[in-house]
Biopython code that builds the backbone (N, CA, C, O; Angstrom):
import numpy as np
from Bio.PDB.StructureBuilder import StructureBuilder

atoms = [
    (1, "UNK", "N", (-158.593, 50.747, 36.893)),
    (1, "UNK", "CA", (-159.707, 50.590, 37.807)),
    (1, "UNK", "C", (-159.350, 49.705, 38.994)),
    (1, "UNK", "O", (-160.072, 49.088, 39.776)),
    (2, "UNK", "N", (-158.394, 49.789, 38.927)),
    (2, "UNK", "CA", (-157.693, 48.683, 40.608)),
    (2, "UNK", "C", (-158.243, 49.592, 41.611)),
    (2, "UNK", "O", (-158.292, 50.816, 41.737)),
    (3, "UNK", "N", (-158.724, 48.370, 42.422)),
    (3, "UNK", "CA", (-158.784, 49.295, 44.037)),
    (3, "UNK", "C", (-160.646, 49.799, 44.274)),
    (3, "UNK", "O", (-161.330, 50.127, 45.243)),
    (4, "UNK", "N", (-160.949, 49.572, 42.406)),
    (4, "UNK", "CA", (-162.376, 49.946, 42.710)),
    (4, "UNK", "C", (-163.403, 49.520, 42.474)),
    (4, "UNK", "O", (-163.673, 48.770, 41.536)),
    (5, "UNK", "N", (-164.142, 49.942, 43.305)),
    (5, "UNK", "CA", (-165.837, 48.778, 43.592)),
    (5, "UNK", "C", (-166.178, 48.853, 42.830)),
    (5, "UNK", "O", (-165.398, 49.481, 42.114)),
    (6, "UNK", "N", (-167.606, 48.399, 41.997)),
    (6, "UNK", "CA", (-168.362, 48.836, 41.131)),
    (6, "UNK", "C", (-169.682, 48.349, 41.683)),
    (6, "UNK", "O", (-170.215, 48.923, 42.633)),
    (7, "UNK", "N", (-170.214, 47.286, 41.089)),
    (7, "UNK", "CA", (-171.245, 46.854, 41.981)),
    (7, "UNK", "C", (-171.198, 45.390, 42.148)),
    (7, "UNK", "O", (-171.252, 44.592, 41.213)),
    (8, "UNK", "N", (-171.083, 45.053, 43.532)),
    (8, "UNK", "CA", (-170.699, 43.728, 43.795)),
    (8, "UNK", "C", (-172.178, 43.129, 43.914)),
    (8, "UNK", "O", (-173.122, 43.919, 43.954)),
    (9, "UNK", "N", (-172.486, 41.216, 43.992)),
    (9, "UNK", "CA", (-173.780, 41.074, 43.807)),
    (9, "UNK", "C", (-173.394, 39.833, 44.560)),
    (9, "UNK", "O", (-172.199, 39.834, 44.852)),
    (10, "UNK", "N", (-173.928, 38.982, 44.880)),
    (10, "UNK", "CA", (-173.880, 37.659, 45.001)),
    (10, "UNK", "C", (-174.852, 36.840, 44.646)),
    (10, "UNK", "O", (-175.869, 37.464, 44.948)),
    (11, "UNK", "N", (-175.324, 35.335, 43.969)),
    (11, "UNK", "CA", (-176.235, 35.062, 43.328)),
    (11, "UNK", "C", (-176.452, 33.936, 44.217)),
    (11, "UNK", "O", (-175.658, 33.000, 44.122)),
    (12, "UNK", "N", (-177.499, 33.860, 45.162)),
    (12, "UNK", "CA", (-177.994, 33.134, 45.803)),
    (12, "UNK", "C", (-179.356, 32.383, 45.392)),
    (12, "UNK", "O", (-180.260, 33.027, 44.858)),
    (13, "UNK", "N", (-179.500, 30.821, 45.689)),
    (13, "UNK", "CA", (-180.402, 29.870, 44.899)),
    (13, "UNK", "C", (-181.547, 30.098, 46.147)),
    (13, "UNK", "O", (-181.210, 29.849, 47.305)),
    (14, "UNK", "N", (-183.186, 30.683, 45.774)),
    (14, "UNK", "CA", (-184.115, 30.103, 46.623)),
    (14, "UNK", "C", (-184.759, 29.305, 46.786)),
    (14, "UNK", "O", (-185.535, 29.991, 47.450)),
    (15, "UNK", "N", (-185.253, 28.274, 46.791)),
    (15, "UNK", "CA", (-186.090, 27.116, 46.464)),
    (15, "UNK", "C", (-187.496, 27.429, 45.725)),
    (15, "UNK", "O", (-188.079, 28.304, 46.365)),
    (16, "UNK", "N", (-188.111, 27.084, 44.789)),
    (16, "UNK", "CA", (-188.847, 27.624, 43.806)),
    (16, "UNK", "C", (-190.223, 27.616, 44.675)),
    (16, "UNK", "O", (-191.071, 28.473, 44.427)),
    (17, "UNK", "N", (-190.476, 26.504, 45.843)),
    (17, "UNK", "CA", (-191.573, 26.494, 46.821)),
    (17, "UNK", "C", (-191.530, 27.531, 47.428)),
    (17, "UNK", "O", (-192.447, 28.349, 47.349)),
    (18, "UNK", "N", (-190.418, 27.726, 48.192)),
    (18, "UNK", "CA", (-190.881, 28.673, 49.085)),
    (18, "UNK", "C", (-191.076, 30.446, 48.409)),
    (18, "UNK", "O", (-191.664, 31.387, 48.944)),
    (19, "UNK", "N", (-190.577, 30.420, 47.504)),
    (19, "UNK", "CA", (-191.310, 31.502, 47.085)),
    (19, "UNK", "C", (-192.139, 31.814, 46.730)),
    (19, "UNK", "O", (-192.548, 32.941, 47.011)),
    (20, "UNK", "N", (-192.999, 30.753, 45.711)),
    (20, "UNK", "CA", (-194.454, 30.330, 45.963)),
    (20, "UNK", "C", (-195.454, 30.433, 47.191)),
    (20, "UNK", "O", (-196.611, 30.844, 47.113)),
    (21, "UNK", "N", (-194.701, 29.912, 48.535)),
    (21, "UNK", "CA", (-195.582, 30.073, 49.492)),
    (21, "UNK", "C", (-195.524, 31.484, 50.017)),
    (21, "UNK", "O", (-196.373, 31.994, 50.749)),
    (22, "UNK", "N", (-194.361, 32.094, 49.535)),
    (22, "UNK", "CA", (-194.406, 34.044, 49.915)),
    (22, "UNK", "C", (-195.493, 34.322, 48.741)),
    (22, "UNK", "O", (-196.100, 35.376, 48.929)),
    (23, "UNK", "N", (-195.769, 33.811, 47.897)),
    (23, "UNK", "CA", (-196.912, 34.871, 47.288)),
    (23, "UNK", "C", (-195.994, 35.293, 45.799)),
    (23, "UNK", "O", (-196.591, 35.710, 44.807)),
    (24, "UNK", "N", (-194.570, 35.124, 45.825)),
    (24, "UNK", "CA", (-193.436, 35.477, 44.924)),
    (24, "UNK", "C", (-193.455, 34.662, 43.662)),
    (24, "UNK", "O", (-193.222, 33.453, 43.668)),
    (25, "UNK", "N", (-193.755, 35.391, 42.512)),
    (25, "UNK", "CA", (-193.897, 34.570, 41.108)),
    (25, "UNK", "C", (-192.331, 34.836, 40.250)),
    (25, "UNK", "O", (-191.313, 35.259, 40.799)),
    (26, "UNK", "N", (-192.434, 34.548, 39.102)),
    (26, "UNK", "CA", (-191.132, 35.214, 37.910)),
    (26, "UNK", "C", (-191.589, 36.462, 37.790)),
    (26, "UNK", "O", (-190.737, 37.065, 37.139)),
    (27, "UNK", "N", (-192.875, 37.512, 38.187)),
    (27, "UNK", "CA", (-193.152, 38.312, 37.235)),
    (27, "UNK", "C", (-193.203, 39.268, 38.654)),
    (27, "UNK", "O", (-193.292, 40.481, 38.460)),
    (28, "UNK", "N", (-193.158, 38.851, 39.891)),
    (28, "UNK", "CA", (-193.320, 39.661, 40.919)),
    (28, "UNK", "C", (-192.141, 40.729, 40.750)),
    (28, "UNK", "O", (-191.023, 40.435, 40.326)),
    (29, "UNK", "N", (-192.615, 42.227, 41.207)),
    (29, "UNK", "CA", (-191.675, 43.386, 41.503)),
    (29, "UNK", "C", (-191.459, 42.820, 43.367)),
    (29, "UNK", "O", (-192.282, 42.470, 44.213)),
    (30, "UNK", "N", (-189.944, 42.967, 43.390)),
    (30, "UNK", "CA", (-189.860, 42.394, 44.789)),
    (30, "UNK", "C", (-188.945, 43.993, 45.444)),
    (30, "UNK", "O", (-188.747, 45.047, 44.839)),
    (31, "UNK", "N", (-188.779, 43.828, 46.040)),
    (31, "UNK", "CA", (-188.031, 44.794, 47.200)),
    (31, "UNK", "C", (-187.257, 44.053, 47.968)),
    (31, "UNK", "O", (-187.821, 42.966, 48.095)),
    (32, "UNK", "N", (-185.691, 44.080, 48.880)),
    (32, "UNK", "CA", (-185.132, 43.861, 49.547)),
    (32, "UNK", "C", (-184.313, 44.629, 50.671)),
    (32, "UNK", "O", (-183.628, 45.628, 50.452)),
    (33, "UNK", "N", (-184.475, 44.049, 51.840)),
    (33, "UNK", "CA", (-183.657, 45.110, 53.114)),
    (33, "UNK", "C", (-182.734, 43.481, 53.811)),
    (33, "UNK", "O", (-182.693, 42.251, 53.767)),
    (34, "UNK", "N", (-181.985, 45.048, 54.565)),
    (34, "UNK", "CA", (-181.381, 43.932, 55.457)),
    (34, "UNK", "C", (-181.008, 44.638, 57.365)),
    (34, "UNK", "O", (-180.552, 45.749, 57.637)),
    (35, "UNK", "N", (-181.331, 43.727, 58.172)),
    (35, "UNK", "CA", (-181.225, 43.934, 59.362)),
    (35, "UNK", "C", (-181.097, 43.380, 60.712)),
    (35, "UNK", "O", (-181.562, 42.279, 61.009)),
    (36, "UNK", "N", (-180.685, 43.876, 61.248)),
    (36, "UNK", "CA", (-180.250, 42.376, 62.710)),
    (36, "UNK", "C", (-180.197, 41.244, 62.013)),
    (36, "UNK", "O", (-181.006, 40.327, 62.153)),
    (37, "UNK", "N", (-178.838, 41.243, 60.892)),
    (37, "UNK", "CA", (-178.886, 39.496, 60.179)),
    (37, "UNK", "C", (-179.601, 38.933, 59.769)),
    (37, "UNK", "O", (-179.583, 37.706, 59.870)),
    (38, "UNK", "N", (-180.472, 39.548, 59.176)),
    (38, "UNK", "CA", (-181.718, 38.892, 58.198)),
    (38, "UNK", "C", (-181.629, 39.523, 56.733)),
    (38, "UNK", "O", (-180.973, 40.564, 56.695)),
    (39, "UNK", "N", (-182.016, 39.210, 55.860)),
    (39, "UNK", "CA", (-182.364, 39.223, 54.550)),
    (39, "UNK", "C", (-183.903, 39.220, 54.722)),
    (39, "UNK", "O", (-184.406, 38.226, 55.247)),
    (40, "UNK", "N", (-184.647, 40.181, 54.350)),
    (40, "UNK", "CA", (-186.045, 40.062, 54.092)),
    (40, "UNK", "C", (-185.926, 40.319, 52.190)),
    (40, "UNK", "O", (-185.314, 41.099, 51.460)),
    (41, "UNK", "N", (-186.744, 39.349, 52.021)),
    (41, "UNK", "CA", (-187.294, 39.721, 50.236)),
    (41, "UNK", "C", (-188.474, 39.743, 50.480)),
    (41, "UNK", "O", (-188.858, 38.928, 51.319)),
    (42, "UNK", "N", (-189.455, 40.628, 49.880)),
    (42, "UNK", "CA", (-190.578, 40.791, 49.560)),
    (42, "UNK", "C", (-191.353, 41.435, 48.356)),
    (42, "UNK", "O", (-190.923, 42.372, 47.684)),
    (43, "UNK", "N", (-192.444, 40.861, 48.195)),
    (43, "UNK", "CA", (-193.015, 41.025, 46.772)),
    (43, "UNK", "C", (-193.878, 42.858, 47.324)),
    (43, "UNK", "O", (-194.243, 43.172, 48.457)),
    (44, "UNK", "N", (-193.940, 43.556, 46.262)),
    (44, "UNK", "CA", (-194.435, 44.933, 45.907)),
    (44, "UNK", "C", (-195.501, 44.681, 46.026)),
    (44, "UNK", "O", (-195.775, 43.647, 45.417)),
    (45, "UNK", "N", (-196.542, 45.234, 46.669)),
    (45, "UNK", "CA", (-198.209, 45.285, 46.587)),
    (45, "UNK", "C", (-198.466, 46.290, 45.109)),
    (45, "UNK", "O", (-197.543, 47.041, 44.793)),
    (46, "UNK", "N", (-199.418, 46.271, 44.459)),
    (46, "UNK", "CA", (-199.597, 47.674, 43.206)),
    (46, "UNK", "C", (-199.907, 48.620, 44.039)),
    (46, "UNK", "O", (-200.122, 49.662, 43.421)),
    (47, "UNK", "N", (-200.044, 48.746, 45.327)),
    (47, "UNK", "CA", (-200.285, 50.789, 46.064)),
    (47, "UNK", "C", (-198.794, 50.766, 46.669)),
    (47, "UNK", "O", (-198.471, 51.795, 47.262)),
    (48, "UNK", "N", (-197.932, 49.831, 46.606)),
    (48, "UNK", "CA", (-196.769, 49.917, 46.714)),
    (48, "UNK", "C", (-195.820, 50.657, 45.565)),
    (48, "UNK", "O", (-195.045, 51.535, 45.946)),
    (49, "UNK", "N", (-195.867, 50.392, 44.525)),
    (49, "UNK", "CA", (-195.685, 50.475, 43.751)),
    (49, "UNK", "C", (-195.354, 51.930, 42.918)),
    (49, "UNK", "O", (-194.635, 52.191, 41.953)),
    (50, "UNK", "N", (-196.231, 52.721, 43.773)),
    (50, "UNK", "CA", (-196.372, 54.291, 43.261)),
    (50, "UNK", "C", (-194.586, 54.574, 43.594)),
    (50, "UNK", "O", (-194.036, 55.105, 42.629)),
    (51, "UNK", "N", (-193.861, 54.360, 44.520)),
    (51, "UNK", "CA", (-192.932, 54.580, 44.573)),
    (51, "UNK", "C", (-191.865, 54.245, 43.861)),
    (51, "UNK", "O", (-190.753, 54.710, 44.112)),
    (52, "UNK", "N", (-192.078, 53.466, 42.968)),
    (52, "UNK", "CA", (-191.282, 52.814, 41.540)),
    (52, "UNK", "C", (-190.635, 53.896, 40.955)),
    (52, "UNK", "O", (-191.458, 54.789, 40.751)),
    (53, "UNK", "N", (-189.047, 54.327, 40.447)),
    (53, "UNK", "CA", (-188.826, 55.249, 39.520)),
    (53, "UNK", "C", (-188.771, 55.029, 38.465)),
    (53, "UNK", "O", (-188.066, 54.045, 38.242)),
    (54, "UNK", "N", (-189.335, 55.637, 37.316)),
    (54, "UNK", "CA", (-189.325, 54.436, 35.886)),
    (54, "UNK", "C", (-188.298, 55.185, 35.095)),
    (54, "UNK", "O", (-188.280, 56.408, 34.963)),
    (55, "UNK", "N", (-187.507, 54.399, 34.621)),
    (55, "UNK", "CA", (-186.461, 54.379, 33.848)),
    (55, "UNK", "C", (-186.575, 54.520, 32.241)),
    (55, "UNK", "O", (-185.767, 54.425, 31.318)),
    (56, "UNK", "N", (-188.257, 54.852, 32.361)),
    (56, "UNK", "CA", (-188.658, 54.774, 30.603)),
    (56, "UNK", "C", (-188.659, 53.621, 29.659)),
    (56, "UNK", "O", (-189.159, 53.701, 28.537)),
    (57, "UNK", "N", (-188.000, 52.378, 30.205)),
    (57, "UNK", "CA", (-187.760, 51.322, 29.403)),
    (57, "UNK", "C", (-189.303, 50.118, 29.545)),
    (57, "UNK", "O", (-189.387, 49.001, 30.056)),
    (58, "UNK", "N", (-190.427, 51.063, 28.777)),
    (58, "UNK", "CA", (-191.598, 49.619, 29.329)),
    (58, "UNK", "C", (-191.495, 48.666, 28.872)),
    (58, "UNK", "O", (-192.009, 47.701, 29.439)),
    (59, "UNK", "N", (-190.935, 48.524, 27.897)),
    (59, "UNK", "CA", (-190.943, 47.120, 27.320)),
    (59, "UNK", "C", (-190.203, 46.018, 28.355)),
    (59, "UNK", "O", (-190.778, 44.938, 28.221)),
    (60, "UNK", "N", (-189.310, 45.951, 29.166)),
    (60, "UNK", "CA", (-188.535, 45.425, 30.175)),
    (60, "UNK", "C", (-188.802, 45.520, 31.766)),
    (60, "UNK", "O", (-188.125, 45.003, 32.654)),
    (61, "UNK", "N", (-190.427, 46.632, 31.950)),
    (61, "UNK", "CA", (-190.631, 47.272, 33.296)),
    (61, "UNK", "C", (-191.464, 46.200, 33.657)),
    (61, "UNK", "O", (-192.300, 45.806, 32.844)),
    (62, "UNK", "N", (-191.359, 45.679, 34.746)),
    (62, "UNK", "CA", (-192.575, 45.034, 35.421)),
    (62, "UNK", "C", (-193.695, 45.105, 36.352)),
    (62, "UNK", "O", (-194.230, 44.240, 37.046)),
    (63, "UNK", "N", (-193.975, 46.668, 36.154)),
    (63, "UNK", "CA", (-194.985, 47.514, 36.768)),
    (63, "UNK", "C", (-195.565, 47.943, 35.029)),
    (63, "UNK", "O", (-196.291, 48.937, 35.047)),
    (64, "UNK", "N", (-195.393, 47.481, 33.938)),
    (64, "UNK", "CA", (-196.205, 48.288, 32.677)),
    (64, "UNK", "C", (-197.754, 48.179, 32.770)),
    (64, "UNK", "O", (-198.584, 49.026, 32.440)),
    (65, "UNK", "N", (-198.032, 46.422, 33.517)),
    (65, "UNK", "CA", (-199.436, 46.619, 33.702)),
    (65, "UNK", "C", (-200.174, 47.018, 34.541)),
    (65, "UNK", "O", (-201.394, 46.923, 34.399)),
    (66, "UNK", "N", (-199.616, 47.557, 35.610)),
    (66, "UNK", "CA", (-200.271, 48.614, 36.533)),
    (66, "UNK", "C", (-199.763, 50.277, 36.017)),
    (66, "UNK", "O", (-200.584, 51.108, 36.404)),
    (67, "UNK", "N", (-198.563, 50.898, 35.219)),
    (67, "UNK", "CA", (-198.617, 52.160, 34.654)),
    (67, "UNK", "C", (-199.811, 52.746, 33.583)),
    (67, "UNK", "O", (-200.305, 52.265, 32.563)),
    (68, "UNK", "N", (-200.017, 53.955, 34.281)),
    (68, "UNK", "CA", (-200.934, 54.594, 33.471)),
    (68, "UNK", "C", (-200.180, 55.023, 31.781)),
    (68, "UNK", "O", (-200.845, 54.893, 30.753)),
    (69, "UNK", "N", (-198.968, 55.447, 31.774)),
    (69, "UNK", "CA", (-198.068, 55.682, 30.764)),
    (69, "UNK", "C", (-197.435, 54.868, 29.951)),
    (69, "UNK", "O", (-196.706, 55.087, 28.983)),
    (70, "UNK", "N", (-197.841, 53.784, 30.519)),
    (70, "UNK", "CA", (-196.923, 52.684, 30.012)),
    (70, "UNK", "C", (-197.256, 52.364, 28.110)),
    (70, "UNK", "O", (-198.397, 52.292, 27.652)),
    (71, "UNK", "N", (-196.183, 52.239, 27.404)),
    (71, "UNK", "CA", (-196.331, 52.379, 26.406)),
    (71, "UNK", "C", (-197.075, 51.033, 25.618)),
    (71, "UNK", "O", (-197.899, 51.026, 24.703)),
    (72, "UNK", "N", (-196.433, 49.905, 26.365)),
    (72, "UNK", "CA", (-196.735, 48.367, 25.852)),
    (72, "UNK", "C", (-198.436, 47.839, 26.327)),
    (72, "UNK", "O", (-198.791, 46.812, 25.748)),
    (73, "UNK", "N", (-199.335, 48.373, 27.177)),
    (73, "UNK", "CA", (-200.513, 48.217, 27.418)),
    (73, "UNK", "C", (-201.329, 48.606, 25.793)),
    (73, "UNK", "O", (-202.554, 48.543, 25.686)),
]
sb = StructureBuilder()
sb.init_structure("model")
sb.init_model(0)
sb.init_chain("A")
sb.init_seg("    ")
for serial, (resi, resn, name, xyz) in enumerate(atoms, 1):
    if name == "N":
        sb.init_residue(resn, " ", resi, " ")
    sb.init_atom(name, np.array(xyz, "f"), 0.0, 1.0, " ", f" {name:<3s}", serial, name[0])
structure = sb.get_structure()
């Protein structure tokens, strides 16, 4: 496997306030982009959300309490 990517990540610290003051909890579904040198993170609204692909795993999903299917409700 020399030579090949897989998935690279980097683990960056946010300050536990300011994500608080975004509205951002432990339990928030967040979304991320990037553009003209910015990093935006942002938390999922639930009408956001419809666009989620579920992977079947509810026990681990953090949309189970807004899924209609969700097995763990």
């Amino acid at each position: 496997m020399q030579g090949k990517k897989v998935n690279e990540y980097l683990l960056l610290s946010i300050p536990l306030d300011m994500l608080e003051e975004a509205g951002i909890s432990e339990e928030s579904v967040i979304q991320m982009s990037a553009a003209g040198g910015k990093i935006l993170i942002e938390a999922v609204s639930r009408d956001d959300a419809e666009d989620f692909v579920c992977d079947g795993d509810c026990e681990s999903c953090p949309c189970s309490e807004y899924c209609e299917e969700s097995e763990v409700n």
